[in-house]
C-alpha positions, 0 to 999 in steps of 0.5 A: 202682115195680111190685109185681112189682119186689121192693125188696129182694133175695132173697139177701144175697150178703154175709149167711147165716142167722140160723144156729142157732148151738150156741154163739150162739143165733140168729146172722147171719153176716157173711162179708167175704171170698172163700171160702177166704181164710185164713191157716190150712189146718186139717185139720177145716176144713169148708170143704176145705182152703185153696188159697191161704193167705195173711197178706196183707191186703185192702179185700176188702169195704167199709162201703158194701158190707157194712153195706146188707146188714145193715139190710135183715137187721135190717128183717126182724125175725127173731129174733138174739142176735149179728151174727157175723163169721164165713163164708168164711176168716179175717175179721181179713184184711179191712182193713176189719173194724173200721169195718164193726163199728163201723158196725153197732153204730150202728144196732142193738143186737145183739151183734157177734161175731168168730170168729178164727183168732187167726193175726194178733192178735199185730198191733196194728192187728188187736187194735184193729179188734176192740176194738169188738166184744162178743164175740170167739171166738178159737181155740187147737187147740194149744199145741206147735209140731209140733201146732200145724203138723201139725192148722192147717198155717199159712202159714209164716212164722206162729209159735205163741209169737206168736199166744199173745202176741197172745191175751195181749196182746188180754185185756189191751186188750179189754173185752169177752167172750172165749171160746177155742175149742179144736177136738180132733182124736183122735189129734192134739192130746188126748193127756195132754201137748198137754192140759197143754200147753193147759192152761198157755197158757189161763192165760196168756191168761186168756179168759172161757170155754173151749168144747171142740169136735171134728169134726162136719161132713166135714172137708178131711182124711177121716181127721180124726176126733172125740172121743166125748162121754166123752172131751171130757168127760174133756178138760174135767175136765183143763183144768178152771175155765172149761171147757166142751163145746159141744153142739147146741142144740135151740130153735125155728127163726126165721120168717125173711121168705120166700125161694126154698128153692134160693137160701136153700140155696145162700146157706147151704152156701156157706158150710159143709156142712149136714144136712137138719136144719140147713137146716130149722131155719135156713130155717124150712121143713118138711123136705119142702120141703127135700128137694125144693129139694135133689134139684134142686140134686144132679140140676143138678150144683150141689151134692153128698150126702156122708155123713159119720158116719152122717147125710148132708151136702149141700155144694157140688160 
């Protein structure tokens, strides 16, 4: 084969990052549906909002699709502490999550994590295509019915009692870690009695950890705002036990193999919204670098510079 033909292709069009992941250290997400296919339309998504929301599931993409992909990834060495289901939607619509897992686990030993919505665990099918992962991140923002629809509007026919049924009944069959993840909305859902209402729900579910997260990156509603550090730390002390805040880590950025900046941006922001800072620490590229792929991207129309509490975001147009 010529050298000028690359083995490889430069872009992975199923894979983004590693990421520098607040929660997961270095972790390669795996996105295995088209964008924006979900069963939620959250108003802190930082996707937008979702056109479609469905609860219709799919073979949106295979095995043969996903897991080449993920080799290739794993052949470069860069540094992972999880492969993370995660990206474009809910990943529990694809039929074929669990054989994807599956497949991966046989040649790597890296972690899988899922990241859900939690929206269809209450079916079995999907509770047990998820019992070969390591770690599951499901997410409960509330646990009254009117919250619940006012800050992730689902598709209707979704009902909370079942979703906290299924997180039960998932604890009970999954033995692998599981961390809730709880995003707050000021104004929407922290007030004193959705907090205790949270609070009864978590310990019906029972999960490992709780990690408290709020609106960071532009979200699909403007007026969704965050909660300060104080008042996250206020809502910890409330639910108390297992508990946390999840912050921002700070760490060296991976060496990942060499790519061209504009397409590794776009592989990146497809995904979700990214600051300067973000897209440096991912790529593992002087900020110079990226500010220059960047201003190429905004002057083609490709993508768009929004500021969103004070730092600047870069997402597509």
């Amino acid at each position: 084969m010529p050298s000028s033909v690359k083995k490889t292709p430069l872009v992975l069009s199923r894979l983004y990052g590693p990421v520098h992941s607040r929660r997961l250290g270095y972790s390669l997400g795996v996105d295995i549906l088209p964008y924006k296919t979900c069963t939620f339309n959250c108003v802190y998504c930082q996707l937008g909002r979702t056109p479609n929301k469905s609860l219709k599931r799919a073979k949106f993409f295979t095995v043969r699709e996903v897991l080449p992909q993920v080799k290739i990834a794993l052949r470069r060495g860069q540094p992972m502490d999880y492969i993370t289901f995660s990206g474009s939607g809910e990943p529990t619509l694809n039929t074929e999550i669990g054989k994807i897992i599956r497949e991966i686990k046989k040649c790597t030993s890296v972690p899988v994590a899922v990241l859900t919505n939690s929206s269809l665990l209450s079916r079995k099918s999907v509770r047990q295509a998820l019992l070969a992962a390591d770690l599951v991140v499901p997410s409960l923002d509330a646990a009254t019915a009117r919250t619940f629809r006012k800050v992730n509007r689902p598709a209707p026919s979704i009902n909370l009692e079942d979703i906290i049924t299924g997180l039960v009944k998932f604890r009970s069959e999954f033995k692998g870690q599981i961390w809730l993840e709880v995003m707050l909305v000021k104004g929407v859902n922290d007030s004193p009695a959705e907090i205790k209402a949270l609070r009864k729900a978590i310990a019906r579910i029972n999960p490992d950890k709780v990690q408290l997260n709020t609106v960071v990156r532009p979200p699909a509603e403007k007026w969704a705002r965050p909660l300060s550090p104080r008042e996250l730390d206020d809502v910890k002390k409330k639910l108390g036990g297992q508990a946390e805040v999840t912050a921002d880590t700070e760490g060296q950025p991976p060496s990942p193999a060499p790519e061209d900046s504009a397409q590794a941006i776009l592989s990146y922001i497809r995904r979700r919204p990214a600051s300067l800072k973000d897209l440096a620490e991912t790529l593992g590229q002087n900020k110079k670098t990226i500010c220059r792929s960047l201003n190429a991207l905004v002057t083609k129309g490709v993508i768009k510079k929004v500021l969103h509490r004070r730092i600047y975001y870069y997402e597509l147009k």
